[in-house]
C-alpha positions in Angstrom: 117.0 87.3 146.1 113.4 88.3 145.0 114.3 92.2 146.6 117.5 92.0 144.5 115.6 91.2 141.2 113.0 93.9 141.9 115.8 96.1 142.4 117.7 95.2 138.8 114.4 95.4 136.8 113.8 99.1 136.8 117.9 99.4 136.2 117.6 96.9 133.2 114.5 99.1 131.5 115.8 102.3 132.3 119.6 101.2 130.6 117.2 99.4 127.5 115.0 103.4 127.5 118.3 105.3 127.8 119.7 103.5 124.8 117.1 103.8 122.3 116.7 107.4 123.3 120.2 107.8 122.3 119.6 105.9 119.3 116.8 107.8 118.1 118.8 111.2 118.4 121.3 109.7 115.8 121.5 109.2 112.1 121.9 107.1 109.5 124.9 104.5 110.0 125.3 105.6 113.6 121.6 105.3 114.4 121.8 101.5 112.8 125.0 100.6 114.9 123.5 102.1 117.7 120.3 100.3 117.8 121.8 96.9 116.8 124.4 97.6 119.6 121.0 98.0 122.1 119.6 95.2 120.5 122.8 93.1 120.9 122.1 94.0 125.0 119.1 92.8 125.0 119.3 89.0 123.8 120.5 85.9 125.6 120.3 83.1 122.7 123.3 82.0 121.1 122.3 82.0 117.7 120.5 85.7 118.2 123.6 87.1 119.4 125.2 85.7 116.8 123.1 87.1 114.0 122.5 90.6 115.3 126.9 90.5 116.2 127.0 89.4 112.4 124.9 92.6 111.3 127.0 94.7 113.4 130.1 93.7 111.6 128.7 93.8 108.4 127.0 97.5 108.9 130.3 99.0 110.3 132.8 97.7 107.9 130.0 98.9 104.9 127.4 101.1 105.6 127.6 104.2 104.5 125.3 107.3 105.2 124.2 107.5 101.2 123.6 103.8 101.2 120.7 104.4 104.3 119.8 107.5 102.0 119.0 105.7 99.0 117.7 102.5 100.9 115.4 104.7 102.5 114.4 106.4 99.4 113.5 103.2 97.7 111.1 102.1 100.9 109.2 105.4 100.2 109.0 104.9 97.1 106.7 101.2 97.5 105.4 102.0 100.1 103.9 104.9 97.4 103.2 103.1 95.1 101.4 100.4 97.2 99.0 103.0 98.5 98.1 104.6 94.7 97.7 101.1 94.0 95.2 100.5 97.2 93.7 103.7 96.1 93.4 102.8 92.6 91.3 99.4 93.8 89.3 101.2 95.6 88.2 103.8 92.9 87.4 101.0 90.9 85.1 99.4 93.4 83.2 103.0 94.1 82.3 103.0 90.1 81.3 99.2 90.2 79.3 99.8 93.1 77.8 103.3 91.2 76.9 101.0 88.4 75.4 98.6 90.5 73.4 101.0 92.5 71.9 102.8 89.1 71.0 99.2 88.3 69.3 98.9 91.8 67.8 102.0 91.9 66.3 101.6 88.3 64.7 98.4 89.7 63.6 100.0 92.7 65.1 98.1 95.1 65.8 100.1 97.7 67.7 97.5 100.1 70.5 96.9 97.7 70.6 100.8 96.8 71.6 101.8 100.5 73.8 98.5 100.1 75.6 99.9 97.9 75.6 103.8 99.0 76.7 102.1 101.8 79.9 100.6 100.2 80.7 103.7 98.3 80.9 106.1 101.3 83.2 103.1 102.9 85.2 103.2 100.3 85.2 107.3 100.1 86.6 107.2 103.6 89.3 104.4 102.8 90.8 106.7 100.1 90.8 109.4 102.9 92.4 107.3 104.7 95.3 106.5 102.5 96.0 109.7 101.2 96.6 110.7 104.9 99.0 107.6 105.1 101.2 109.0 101.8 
């Protein structure tokens, strides 16, 4: 039995790779059916077939190729507007940290200036970062 098992796993993954490659050479509504169809494979609970059969109907008898379109639109769209906001924030704490180094500087304390240079470049390289991500 244990040689049998052995035998099926690679057959199992390969069928489960096969699939999504498939999948991710489609579009729109038949990339969704597709990967709820592989999806639908892979699950053995009752009330997980259930569901993803439930999405299956539902995306066949309405989903339409403008539908994804706009959907998809819409995600890129927050997901902008989260990272202008992240970037935003993070403006804001570079001045208050400017601020707070003049303040450290003017005292001469030169711990909390390199604190605070410290902060700034960190937050320099965050808004790098998230510009990449837009």
């Amino acid at each position: 039995m244990k040689k049998t098992l052995t035998g099926l796993l690679p057959l199992i993954l390969f069928t489960q790779v096969s699939y999504a490659q498939s999948c991710a050479e489609l579009t729109g509504c038949a990339k969704k059916v597709c990967e709820l169809e592989v999806k639908l494979k892979s699950v053995s609970e009752a009330h997980a077939v259930a569901r993803i059969q439930a999405a299956l109907s539902e995306t066949k008898a309405n989903c339409t190729d403008d539908k994804i379109a706009v959907h998809n639109e819409a995600k890129n769209s927050e997901h902008q507007m989260k990272i202008d906001k992240k970037i935003r924030e993070a403006n804001d704490d570079i001045a208050e940290a400017k601020l707070k180094k003049q303040k450290a500087q003017a005292e001469g304390k030169l711990d909390k200036v390199h604190k605070y240079q410290n902060k700034i470049e960190e937050k320099q390289l965050k808004i790098k970062h998230l510009e990449t991500d837009k």
